[in-house]
Each structure stands twice: as C-alpha cells, then as structure tokens.
C-alpha positions as CSV (number, residue, x, y, z in Angstrom):
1,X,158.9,85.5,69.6
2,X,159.3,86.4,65.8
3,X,156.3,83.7,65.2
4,X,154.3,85.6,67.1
5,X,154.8,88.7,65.9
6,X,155.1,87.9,62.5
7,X,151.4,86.4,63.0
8,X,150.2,89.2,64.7
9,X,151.5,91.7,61.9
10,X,149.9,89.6,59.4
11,X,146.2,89.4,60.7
12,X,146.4,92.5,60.4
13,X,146.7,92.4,56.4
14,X,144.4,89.3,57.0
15,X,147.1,86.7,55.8
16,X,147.3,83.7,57.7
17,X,150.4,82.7,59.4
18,X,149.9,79.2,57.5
19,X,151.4,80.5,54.4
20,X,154.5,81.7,56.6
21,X,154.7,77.9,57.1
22,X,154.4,76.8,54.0
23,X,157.3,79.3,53.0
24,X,159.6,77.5,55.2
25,X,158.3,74.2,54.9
26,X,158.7,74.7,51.4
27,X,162.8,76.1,51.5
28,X,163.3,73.0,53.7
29,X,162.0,70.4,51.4
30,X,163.6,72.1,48.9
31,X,166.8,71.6,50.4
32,X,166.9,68.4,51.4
33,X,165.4,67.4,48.0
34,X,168.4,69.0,46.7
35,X,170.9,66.9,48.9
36,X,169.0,63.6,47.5
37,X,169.8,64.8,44.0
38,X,173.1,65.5,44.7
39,X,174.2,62.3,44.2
40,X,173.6,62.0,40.7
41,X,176.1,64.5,39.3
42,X,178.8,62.6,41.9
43,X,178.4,59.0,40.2
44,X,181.1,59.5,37.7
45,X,183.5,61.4,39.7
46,X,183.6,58.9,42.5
47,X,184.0,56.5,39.9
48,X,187.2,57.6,38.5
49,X,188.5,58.5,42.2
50,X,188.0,55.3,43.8
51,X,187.6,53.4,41.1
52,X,184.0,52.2,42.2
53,X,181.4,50.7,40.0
54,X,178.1,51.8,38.6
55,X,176.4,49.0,40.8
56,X,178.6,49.5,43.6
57,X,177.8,53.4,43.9
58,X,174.2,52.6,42.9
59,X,173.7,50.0,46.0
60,X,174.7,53.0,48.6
61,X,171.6,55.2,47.1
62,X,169.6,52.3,46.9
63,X,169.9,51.9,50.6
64,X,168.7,55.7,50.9
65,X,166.2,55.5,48.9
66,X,164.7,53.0,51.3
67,X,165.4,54.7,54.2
68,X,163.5,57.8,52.9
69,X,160.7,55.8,52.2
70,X,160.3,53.5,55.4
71,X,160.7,56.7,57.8
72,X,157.8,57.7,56.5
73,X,155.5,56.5,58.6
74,X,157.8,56.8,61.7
75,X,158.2,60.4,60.8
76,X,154.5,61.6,61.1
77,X,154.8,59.7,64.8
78,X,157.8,61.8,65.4
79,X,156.4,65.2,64.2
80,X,153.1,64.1,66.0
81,X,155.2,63.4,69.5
82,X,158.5,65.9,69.5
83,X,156.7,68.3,67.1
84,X,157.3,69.5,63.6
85,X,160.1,72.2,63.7
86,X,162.5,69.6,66.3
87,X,162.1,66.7,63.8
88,X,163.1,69.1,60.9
89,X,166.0,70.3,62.8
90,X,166.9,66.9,64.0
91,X,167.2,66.0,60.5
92,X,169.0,68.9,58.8
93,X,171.6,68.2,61.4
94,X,171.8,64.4,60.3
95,X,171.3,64.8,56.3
96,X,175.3,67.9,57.3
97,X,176.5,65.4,59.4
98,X,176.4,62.3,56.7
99,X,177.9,64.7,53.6
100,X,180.6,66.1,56.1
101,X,181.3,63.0,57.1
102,X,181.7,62.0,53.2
103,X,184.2,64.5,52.9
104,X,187.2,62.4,54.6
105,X,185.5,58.6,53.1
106,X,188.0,56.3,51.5
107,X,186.1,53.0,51.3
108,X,182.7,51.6,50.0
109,X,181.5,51.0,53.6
110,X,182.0,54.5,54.5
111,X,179.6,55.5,51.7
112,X,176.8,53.1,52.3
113,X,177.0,54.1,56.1
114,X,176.7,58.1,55.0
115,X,174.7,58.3,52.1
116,X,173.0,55.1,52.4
117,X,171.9,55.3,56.0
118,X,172.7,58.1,57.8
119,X,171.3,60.5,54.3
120,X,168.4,58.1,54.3
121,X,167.2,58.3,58.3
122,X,167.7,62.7,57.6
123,X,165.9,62.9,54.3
124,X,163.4,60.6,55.2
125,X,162.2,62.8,58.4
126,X,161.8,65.5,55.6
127,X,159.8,63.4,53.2
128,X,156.9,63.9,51.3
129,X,155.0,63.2,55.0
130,X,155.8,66.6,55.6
131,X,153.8,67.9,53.3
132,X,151.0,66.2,53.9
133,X,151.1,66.4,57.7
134,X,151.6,70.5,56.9
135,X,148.5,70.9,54.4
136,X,146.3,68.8,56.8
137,X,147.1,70.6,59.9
138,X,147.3,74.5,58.8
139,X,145.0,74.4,55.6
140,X,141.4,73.4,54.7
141,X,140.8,75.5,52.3
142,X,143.3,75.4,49.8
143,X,144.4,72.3,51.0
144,X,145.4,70.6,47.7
145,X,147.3,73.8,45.9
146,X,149.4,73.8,49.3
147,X,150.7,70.3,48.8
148,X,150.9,70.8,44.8
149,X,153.1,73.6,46.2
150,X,155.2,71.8,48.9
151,X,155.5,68.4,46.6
152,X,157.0,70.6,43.7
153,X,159.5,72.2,45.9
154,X,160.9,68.6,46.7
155,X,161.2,67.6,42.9
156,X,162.1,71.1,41.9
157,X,165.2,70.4,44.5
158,X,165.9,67.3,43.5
159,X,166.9,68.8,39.9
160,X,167.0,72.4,39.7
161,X,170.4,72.3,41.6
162,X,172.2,69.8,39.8
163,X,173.7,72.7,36.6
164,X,175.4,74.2,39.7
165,X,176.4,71.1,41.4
166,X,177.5,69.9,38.2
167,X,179.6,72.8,37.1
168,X,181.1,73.3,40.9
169,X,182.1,69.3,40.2
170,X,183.4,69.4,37.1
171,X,185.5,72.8,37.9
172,X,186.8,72.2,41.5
173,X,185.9,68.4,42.6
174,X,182.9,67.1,44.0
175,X,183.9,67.9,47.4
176,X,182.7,71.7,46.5
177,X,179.4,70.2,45.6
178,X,179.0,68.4,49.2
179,X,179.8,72.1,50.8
180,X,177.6,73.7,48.7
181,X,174.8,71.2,50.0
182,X,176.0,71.6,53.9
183,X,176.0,75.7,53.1
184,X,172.3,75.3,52.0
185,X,171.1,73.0,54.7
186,X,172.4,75.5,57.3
187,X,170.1,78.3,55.5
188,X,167.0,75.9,55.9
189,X,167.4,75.0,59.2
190,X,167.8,78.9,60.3
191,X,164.6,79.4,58.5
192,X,163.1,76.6,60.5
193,X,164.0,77.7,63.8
194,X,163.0,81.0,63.2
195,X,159.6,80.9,61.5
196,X,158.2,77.2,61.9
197,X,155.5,76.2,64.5
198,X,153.7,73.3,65.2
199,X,149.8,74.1,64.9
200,X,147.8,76.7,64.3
201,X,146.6,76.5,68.1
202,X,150.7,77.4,69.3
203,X,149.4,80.9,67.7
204,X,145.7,80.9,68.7
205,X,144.7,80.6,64.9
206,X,142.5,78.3,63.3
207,X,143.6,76.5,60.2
208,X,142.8,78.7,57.0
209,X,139.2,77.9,55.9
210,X,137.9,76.8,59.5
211,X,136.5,79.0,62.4
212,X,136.9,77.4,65.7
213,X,141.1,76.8,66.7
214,X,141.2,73.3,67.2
215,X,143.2,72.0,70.1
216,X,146.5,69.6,69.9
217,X,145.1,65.8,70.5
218,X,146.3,65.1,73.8
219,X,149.5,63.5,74.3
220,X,151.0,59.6,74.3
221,X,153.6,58.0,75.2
222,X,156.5,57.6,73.1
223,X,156.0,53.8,72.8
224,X,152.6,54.3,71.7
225,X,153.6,56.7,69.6
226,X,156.1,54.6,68.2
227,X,153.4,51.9,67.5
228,X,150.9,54.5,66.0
229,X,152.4,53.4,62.4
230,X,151.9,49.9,63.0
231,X,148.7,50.0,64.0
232,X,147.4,51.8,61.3
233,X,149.7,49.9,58.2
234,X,147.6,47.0,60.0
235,X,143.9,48.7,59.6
236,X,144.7,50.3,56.1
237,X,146.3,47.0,54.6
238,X,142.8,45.1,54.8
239,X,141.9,48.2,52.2
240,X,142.1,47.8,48.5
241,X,142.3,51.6,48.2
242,X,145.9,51.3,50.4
243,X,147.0,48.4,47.9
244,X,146.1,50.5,45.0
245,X,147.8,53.6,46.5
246,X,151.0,51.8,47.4
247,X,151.6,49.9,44.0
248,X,150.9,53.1,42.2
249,X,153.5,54.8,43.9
250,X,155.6,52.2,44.1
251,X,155.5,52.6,40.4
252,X,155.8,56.6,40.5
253,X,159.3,56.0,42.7
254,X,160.4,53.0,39.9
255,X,160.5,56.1,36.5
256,X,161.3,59.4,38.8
257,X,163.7,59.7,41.5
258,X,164.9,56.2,41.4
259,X,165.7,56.2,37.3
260,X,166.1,59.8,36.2
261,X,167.1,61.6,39.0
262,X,170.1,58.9,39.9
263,X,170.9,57.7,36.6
264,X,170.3,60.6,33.9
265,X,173.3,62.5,34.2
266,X,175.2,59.2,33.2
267,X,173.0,57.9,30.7
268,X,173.5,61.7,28.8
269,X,177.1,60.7,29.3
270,X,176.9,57.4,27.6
271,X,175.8,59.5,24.8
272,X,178.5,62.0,25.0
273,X,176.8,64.7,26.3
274,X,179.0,66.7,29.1
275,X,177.7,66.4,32.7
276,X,176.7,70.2,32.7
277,X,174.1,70.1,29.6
278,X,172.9,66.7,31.3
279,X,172.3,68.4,34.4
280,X,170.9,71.6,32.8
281,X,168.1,69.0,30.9
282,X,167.3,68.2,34.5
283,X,166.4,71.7,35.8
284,X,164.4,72.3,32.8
285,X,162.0,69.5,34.0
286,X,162.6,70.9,37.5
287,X,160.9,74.4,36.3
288,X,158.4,72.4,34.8
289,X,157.8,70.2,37.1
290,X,157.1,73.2,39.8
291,X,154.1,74.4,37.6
292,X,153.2,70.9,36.7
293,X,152.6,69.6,40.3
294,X,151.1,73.3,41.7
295,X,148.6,73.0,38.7
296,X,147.7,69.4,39.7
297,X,147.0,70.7,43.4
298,X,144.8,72.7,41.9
299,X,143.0,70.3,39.7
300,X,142.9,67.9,42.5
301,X,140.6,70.2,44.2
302,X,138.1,70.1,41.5
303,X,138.2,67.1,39.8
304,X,138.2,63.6,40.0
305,X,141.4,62.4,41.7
306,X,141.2,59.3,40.0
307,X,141.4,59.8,36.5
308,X,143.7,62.9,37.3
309,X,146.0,59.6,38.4
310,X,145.0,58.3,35.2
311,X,146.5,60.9,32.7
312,X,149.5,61.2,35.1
313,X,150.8,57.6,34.9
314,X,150.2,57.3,31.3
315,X,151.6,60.5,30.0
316,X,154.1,59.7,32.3
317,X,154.9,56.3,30.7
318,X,154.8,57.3,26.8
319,X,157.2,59.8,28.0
320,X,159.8,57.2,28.9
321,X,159.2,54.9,25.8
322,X,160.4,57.6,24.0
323,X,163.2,59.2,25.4
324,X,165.5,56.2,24.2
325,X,163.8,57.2,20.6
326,X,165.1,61.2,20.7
327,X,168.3,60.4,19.5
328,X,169.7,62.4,22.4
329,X,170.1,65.7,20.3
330,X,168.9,68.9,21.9
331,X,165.6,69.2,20.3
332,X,164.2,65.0,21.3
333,X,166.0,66.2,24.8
334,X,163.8,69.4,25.3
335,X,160.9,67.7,24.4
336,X,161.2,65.3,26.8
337,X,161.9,67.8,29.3
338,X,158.9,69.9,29.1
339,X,156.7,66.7,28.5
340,X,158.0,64.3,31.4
341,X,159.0,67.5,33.6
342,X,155.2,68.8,33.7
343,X,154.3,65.4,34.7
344,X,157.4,64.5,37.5
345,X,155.3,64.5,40.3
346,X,151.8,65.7,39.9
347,X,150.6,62.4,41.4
348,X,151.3,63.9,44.7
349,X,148.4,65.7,45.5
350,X,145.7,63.8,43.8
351,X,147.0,60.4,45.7
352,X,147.5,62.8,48.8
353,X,143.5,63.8,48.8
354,X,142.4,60.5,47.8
355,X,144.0,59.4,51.4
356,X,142.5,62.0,53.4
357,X,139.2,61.5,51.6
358,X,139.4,57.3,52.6
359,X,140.7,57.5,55.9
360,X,140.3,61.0,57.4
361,X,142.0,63.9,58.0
362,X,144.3,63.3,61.1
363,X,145.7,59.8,59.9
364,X,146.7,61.4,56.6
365,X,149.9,61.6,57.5
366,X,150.8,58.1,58.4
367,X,148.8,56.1,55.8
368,X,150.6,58.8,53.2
369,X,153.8,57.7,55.1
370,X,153.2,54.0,54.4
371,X,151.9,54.6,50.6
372,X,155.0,56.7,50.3
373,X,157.2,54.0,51.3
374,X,156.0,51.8,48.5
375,X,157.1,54.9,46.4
376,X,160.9,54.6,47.6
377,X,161.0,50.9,47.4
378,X,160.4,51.8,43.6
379,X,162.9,54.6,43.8
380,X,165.5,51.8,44.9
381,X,164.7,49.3,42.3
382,X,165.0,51.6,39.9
383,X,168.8,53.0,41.1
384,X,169.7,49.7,41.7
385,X,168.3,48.2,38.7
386,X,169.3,50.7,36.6
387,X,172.8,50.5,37.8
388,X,172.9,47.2,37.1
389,X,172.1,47.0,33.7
390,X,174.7,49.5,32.7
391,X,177.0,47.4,34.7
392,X,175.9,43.9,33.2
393,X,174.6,45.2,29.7
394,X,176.7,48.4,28.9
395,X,173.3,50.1,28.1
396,X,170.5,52.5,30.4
397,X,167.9,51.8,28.0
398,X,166.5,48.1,28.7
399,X,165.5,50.3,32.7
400,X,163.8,53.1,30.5
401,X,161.3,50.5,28.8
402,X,160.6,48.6,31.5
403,X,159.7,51.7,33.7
404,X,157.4,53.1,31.2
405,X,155.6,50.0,30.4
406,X,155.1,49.8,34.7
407,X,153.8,53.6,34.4
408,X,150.9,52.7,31.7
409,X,150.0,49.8,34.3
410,X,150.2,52.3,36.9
411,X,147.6,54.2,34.7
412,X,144.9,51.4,34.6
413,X,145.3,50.5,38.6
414,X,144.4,54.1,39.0
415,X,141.0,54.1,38.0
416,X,140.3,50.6,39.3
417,X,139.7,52.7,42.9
418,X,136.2,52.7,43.4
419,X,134.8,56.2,43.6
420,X,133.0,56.0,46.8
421,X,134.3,57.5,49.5
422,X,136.1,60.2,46.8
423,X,135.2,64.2,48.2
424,X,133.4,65.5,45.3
425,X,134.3,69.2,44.4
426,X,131.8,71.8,45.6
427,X,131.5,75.1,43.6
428,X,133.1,76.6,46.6
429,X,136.3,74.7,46.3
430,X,136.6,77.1,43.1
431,X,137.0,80.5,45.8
C-alpha cells in the first residue's frame, strides 16, 4: 500500500507518518471549510434569480449550521466504529452530492433540503471533531500546534476561497462556483483514500512523542456506539467546566462563521463595495487567521489555556464594536482584517486542551463534539439573526454590536474555569 510505503520511506528520514496525516487531514478540512463558505458570496445572486429573501436564504444555512454542529458528537462515534478515512469519504461524497444536486434547484425547499441538510450531515462529519480526534490519536507531543494547524486550515477555507468564488460568480454565474467546489472536493477525497489511515497501530507506529504502539480499543456494537455520545453529554453535563466550554463557544460560533462568514460579503455590499473586494477582505483574515490559530496551538502548549481564552474573546469582541465605526474605507477594513483575522479561531486549541486535560485523552473527541455543537447553535443564531435584521431593519449593524458585547462576556466566563485539573506546561513541552 502507498501508506505503508510512504511510512516506511519516512522512518527512514525519522519523520513520522503522523504528519502525512495531518497533510491530508488538513487539505480535507480545508475543503470542506471551503464549501461552507461558499455560500456567502451566493446570497445576492440567488437573490436576484429567484427572487428569495435575505431571511429566506439565511434559514437554509441556519439549518446547516446546526447540522455541522449536532454531528459532532455522532461523528467521533462514527470515526471511532467505521474508521476515520470511510467517514471522510462518506462525507466528501454527501457535501458533491448536495451542491450538484443544487445545480438543477428551482424552489426554497430544494435549498433547505441541499444546503441545509444534506451540506450540514457532510460538513459536519468533517468538523472541528476531526481535528481533535486526529491530534489525540497520532500526536503527544506536539499535540496542540497540530490542532492550531488543522483548526486554521478549516477557517482559512472558510475565507481564503471566497475572491475566486466571488470573481467565478460575478463573471460566469454562481453555478461555476458550485463546480469549482465539487472539482476541489474530488482532490480531497483522492488525497484521503490514498494517504489517510486510521491509528498509528494500522502502521505499527506509536503516536509521535510516545514509545509503546498502543492498540485499537476493542470493538462495539454499532448501537453502542451510537449511544457512546449520549452517555457521555450525560456524565460531562453535571460539569461546570462542559457548561463553561459550551457557552463559550456557543459565543465563538454567534461573531465568526455564523456573522462574518455568511453575512460579510452583503454587509460590504450595503456599503457599496463590489462582492470581489468584500470577499478579498475575507482572505486577508483567512491568511491571518492561519498564523493566528497555529500560534495559539503553540501558546496553548505553554501557557495557561485559560486566560489564552481570555485575550481571545475580548480582542475578539472590541474587534466587532468597531468594524461598524471604520467607515468601510479600505484603511478601517484592513485593520479589521488583520486584527479580527489573527484572532478568528485561535480559541480552538486552547478550549481543545482544556477538554483533554478535564476529561482525558480518548473521550476528547466526543465531549469536543458536544462543546462544538454549542458553537454551531451560535453560528445559526447568528446567520439567522443577522439575516433577519437586514430583512426587518434594513441595516447589519444592530448583529455586529450585539455579537461583540456576547464575545467580552465570553471573555469573563473564560477565566471563571477553575484551574485545577489544567496540564501545566513542563519545560519539555518547549522541545
């Protein structure tokens, strides 16, 4: 096998087959992160076609939103029962068969059922759960840079794409833009079948920093498996630390993907500013963003998690108050790019350590699954909301406010966590 090989060739060089992983883990998320942005430079144009509303288009990627959050959970079972590379398949193949499927929709039901439902199940198998459940199975050491890594590949997606998706709109329809997506998912899941593998232990390696190859947990049911999420959303939820995580996120979801992401293309609209130079604003924070978060894996491996949290939320939040404030020239735009782009989502890693550290290494997955359904539920408030008050108030900015004022509460629920239980760095976390 190429795996095998590959692995083989590389002990050699003494590079661990993990970071092959992480290469096509991190194309994937990138991917699909891109199809979830997509969206956002289609609001307008779908508008005008079928003469849709802002609301109307904004309920469909509501719906998605909390689809990608609630599979979750469900998708750790799944990677833990099928295995990792048939679940990212399996979705790849659901995520091109709900944008080809948009290509011949004429009515609003036809979009909720694509985008809404049959986006949500596919992006939601390829969620931020994969990430952790990646870091956790093939890394100890350099655990946290690896999900700083994989987290900004998804927001990098989500907005580095959109100045070609915009352009292919605006020049030939957004139908080129859905077959552009479709073209890149069929790269991904090449990469996937080719190079993914489950464990370390399908190679006879160890995970990078440990010794000793430690074997798959033996196998369940799929029932059980099934009801592995529910059991543990019911152990975790007697935990203020879950509570804490879930609202904070929630809160996260509410001013990124949900507000900007969806709605930021319009709102540069609204103050005349061509779809294009929106969505070029966009990959700015997307570049930043992908140093942002891969620095705050690293910090999250040496500092307190907590306060890390801390900094994030509230930056985060004075960023939003004043976007409505910069005028919406190019100089108050790039400032808020580089500002709010460092920060888009560096709270990845430290709230993905701060789970491992509470409840332990191989339930990472699914209690990150359930704190990163709280995320989406904020996502869909936020695209929903946000729609709505254009719709209802002719203006973005009322959604702006209100999401940086959550993001400064966000800030102060942060350090309420109580520090027991947090890993403390160790000079070697340093090597």
């Amino acid at each position: 096998m190429v795996s095998t090989a590959l692995a083989t060739t590389l002990a050699r060089r003494n590079i661990h087959y993990g970071w092959v992983v992480v290469a096509a883990t991190f194309l994937t998320m990138l991917v699909t992160a891109g199809a979830m942005g997509a969206p956002g430079v289609l609001i307008k144009p779908l508008q005008d076609e079928f003469g849709w509303e802002t609301s109307q288009i904004s309920s469909a990627l509501a719906i998605r939103l909390i689809l990608f959050g609630f599979m979750g959970p469900f998708a750790a079972a799944f990677m833990n029962y099928f295995g990792v590379r048939k679940v990212i398949v399996f979705a790849l193949a659901l995520i091109g068969a709900g944008f080809v499927g948009s290509l011949f929709m004429t009515t609003l039901w036809q979009l909720l059922l694509l985008w809404g439902i049959v986006v949500g199940f596919g992006t939601g198998l390829t969620a931020m759960v994969l990430a952790a459940t990646i870091s956790t199975r093939w890394f100890t050491k350099h655990r946290g840079l690896v999900v700083g890594m994989l987290s900004a590949s998804s927001a990098t997606g989500q907005l580095v794409f959109l100045p070609l998706m915009a352009e292919l709109t605006e020049r030939y329809g957004w139908r080129s833009t859905v077959f552009f997506v479709c073209a890149m998912i069929m790269v991904a899941a090449l990469a996937v079948l080719a190079f993914m593998r489950d464990r370390p232990a399908d190679l006879n390696l160890p995970a990078l920093g440990e010794t000793q190859v430690t074997p798959p947990p033996a196998s369940t049911s799929l029932g059980v498996a099934l009801m592995t999420p529910i059991t543990v959303l019911k152990e975790i939820s007697r935990t203020s630390t879950f509570w804490i995580l879930f609202a904070t996120f929630f809160i996260c979801g509410l001013s990124t993907n949900g507000l900007i992401q969806t709605h930021f293309v319009t709102l540069c609209g609204d103050f005349g500013i061509v779809p294009v130079a929106a969505a070029s604003v966009l990959a700015v924070m997307g570049i930043f963003d992908f140093f942002g978060t891969i620095g705050s894996g690293w910090l999250s491996d040496r500092f307190d998690n907590r306060w890390l949290l801390f900094w994030y939320y509230g930056l985060r939040g004075l960023s939003l108050l004043y976007l409505p404030f910069s005028d919406f020239s190019f100089y108050g735009l790039s400032i808020f790019a580089v500002f709010y782009g460092l920060d888009w989502i560096a709270t990845v890693p430290p709230t993905v350590k701060i789970a491992a550290d509470r409840f332990g290494r191989e339930k990472v997955g699914l209690v990150f699954g359930w704190v990163f359904a709280g995320h989406q539920l904020g996502a869909a408030t936020a695209a929903y909301g946000a729609g709505l008050s254009r719709t209802e108030l002719s203006s973005y900015l009322p959604a702006f406010f209100i999401a940086g004022a959550f993001c400064l509460l966000a800030s102060i629920l942060a350090i309420t966590l109580k520090k027991s239980g947090l890993s403390n760095p160790a000079p070697a976390a340093a090597h």
